[in-house]
C-alpha positions in Angstrom: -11.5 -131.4 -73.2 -14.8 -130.1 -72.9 -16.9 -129.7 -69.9 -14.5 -129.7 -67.8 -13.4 -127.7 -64.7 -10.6 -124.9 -65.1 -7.5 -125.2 -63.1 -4.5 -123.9 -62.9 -1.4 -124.9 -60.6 0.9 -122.5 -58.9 3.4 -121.7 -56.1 4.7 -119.0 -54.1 8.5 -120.2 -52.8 7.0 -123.7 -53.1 4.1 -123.6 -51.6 1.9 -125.0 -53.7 -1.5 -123.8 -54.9 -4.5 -125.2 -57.2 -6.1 -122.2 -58.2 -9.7 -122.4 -59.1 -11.4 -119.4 -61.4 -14.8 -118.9 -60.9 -15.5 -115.4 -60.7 -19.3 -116.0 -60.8 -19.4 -118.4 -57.6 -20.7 -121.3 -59.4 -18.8 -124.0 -57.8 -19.6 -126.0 -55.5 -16.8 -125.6 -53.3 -17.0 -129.0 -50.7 -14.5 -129.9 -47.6 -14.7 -132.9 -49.8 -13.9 -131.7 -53.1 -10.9 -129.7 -51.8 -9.4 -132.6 -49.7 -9.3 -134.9 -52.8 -8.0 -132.2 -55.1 -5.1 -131.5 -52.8 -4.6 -135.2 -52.6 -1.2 -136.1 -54.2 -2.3 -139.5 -55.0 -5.9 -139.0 -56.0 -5.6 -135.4 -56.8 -3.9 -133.2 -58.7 -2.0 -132.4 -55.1 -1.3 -129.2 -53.7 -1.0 -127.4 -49.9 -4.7 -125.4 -50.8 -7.3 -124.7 -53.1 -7.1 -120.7 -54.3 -10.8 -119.9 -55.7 -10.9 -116.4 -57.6 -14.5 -114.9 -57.3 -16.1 -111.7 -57.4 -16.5 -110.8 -53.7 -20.3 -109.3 -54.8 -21.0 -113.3 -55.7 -20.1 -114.8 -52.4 -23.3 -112.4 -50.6 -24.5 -114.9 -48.1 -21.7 -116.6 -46.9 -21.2 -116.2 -43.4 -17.4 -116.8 -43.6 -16.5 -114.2 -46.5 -17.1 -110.3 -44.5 -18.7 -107.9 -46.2 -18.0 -106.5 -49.7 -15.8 -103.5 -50.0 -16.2 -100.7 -52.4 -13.9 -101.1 -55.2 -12.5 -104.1 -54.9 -13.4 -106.9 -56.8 -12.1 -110.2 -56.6 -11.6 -112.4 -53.2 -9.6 -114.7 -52.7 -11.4 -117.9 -51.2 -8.6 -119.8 -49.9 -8.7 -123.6 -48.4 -6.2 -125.7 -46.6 -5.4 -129.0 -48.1 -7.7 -130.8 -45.8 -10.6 -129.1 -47.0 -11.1 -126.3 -43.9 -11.3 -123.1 -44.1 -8.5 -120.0 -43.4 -8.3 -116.9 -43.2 -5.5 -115.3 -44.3 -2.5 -116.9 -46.9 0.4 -115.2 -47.6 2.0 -117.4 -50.4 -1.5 -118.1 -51.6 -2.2 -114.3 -52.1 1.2 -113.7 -54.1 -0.3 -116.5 -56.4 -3.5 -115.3 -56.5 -1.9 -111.7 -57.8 -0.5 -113.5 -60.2 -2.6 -115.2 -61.5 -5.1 -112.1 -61.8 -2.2 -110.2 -63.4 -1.2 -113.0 -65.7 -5.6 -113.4 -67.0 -6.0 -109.6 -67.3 -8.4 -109.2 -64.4 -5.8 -106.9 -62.4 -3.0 -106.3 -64.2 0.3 -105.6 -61.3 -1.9 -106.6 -58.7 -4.0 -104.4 -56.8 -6.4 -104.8 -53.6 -8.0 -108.1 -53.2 -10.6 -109.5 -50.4 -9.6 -112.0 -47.8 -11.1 -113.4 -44.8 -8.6 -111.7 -43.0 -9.1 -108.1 -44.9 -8.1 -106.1 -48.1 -4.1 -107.0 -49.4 -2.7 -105.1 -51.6 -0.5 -107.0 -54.0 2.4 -105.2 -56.7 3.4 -107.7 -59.1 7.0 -106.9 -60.3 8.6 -109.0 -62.9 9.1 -112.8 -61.0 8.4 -110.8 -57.5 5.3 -109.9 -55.9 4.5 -107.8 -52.9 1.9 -107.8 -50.4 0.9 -105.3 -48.2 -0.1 -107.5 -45.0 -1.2 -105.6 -42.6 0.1 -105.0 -39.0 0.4 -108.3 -36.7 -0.9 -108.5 -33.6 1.3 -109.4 -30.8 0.3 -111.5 -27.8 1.7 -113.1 -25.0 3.9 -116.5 -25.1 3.0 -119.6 -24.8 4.3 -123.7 -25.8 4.8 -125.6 -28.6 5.6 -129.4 -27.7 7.1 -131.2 -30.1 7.9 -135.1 -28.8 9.3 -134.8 -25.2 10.8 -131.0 -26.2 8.9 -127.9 -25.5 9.8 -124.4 -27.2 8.3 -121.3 -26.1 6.6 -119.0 -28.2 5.2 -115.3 -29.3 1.6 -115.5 -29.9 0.7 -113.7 -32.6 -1.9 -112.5 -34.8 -1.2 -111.9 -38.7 -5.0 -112.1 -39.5 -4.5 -115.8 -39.1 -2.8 -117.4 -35.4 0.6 -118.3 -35.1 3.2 -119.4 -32.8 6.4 -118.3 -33.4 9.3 -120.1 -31.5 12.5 -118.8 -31.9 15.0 -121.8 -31.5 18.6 -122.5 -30.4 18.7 -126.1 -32.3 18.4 -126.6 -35.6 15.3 -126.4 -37.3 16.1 -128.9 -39.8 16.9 -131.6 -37.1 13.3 -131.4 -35.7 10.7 -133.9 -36.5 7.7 -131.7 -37.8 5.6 -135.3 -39.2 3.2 -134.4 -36.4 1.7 -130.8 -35.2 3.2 -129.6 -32.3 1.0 -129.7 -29.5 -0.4 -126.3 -28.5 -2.6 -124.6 -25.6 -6.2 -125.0 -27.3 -7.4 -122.5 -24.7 -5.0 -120.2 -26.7 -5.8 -121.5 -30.3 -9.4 -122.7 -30.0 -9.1 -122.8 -34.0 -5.5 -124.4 -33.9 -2.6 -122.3 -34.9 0.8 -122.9 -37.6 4.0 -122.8 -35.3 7.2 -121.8 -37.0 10.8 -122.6 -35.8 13.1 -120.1 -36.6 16.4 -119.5 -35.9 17.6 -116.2 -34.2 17.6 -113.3 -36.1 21.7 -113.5 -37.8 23.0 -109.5 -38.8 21.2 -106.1 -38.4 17.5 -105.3 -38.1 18.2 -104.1 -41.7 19.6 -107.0 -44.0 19.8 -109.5 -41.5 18.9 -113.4 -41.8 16.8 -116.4 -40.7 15.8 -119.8 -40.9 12.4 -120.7 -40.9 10.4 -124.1 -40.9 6.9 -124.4 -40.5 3.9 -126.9 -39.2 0.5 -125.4 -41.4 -3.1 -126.2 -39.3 -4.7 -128.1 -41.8 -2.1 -129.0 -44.1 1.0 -130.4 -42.3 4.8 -129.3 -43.0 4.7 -127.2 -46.0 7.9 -125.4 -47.6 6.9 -122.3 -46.7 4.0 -120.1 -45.4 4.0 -116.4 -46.1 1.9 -115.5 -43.1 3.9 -117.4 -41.3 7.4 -115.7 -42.3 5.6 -112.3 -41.6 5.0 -114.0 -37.7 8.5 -115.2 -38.0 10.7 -111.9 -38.8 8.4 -110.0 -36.0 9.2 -112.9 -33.5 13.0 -112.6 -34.8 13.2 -108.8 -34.4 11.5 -108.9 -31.2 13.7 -111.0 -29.1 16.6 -109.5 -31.0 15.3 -106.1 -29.3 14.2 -104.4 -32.3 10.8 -102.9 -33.4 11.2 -102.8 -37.3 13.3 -104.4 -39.7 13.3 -105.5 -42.7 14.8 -109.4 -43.2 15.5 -112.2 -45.5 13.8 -116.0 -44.5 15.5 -119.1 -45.8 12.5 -121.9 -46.0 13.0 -125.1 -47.2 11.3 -123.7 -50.5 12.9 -120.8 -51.2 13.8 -117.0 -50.0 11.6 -114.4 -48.7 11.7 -111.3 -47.6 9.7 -109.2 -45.0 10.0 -105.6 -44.0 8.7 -104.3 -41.1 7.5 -100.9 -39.8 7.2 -99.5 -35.9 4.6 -100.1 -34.0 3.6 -100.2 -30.5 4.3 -103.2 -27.8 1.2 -105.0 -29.1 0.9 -104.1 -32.7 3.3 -103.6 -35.2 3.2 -101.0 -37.7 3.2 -102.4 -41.8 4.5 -105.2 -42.7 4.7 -106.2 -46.7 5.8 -109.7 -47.7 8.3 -110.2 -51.0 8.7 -112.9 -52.9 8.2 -115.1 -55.8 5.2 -116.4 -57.2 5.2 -119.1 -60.0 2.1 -120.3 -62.4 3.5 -123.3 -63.8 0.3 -125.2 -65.6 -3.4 -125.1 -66.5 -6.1 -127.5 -68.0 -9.5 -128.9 -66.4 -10.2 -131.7 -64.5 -12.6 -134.3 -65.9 -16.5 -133.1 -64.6 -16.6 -137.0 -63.6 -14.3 -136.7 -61.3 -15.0 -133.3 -60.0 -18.9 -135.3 -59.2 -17.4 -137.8 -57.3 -13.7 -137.2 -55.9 -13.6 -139.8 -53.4 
């Protein structure tokens, strides 16, 4: 094929990923375009759209923050429903990858977000993400049906709701978001339900599923396993940890440093991340998606 547009598919613990190189900022990057590609019917179909550009391109763009110094690539991440986020944590394990896999940052490195600089170590299968601290706020509601969970607002560059559950996850019926407190989450927020935190602060265990704003139930979320293990250790009465998740795609890991009561310290996110194919998509059909 000539012509055509580069892609190449990917996922981090099943979270999946159509990443889109265009270090030059070339593409024109629509709501529209992304919604179709993520499309699993018309599409190629994935959770979001992973654009790798050089942060110096994207001057202009009142979503993407300024430039830093040194660091060269950004990760331009969309939800499957064409929208824009902040902050992925599966996607930026992918997006490591594939910069180490092409030769553009070889074992990772610092790379721009929305939400901030990550740093990314890419080990073997593994990589790690240096996430930042989270922001904790005050609890709120999640409604799901007729039931209603409380929550742990919190902030991990991107909002989340973190409701640590006595049922079982797997018996909830995530087809629909939960309903949530817009006054809280003007933007709309991904809720996790997670089971309590099973063994020590160090080496203990959860379960994890997740409803993604803009994309629906997805296998996992890495920002939202970060939210999940500070919820966990929080109501377990503990201010660091460091934790294994069970999603319904996979293990993760997440260790967490001391903080204050608002703010935790570090928090790095482990896990896989997977590149799995690459070719172009037909220029027609990048024209007109619908």
């Amino acid at each position: 094929m000539t012509g055509g547009i580069a892609f190449t598919k990917g996922h981090g613990t099943q979270n999946d990923f159509v990443v889109l190189p265009d270090p030059d900022a070339a593409l024109d990057l629509t709501p529209e375009r992304v919604a179709a590609l993520c499309d699993r019917h018309r599409g190629l179909g994935a959770d979001g759209v992973l654009r790798v550009v050089r942060w110096a391109k994207l001057a202009g763009d009142e979503t993407v923050p300024e430039p830093v110094p040194g660091v060269e690539w950004f990760m331009d991440y969309r939800n499957g429903d064409g929208s824009i986020a902040e902050m992925c944590g599966n996607g930026v394990r992918v997006f490591a990858r594939y910069l180490h896999e092409r030769g553009w940052s070889p074992g990772g490195g610092a790379i721009g977000t929305r939400a901030g600089v990550r740093t990314a170590t890419v080990t073997g299968e593994g990589v790690s993400v240096e996430m930042g601290p989270v922001t904790i706020g005050p609890a709120s509601v999640a409604t799901s049906g007729t039931a209603r969970f409380d929550g742990l607002v919190l902030d991990v560059g991107n909002p989340h709701l973190a409701c640590v559950v006595s049922a079982d996850p797997d018996a909830l019926d995530l087809t629909r978001a939960p309903a949530h407190d817009p006054d809280v989450f003007p933007r709309g927020v991904n809720v996790e339900f997670l089971t309590p935190l099973d063994g020590p602060a160090v080496g203990g265990r959860i379960r994890m599923r997740v409803h993604e704003r803009g994309v629906g139930e997805t296998r996992a979320c890495g920002t939202g396993t970060v939210a999940a293990v500070v919820a966990a250790l929080r109501a377990a009465g503990h201010a660091a940890g460091d934790v294994r998740v069970d999603t319904p795609g996979g293990e993760l890991r997440v260790t967490v440093e001391a903080g204050s009561a608002d703010r935790t310290g570090a928090t790095v996110l482990h896990g896989p991340a997977v590149l799995l194919a690459t070719g172009e998509l037909d220029r027609g059909w990048w024209e007109s998606p619908a």
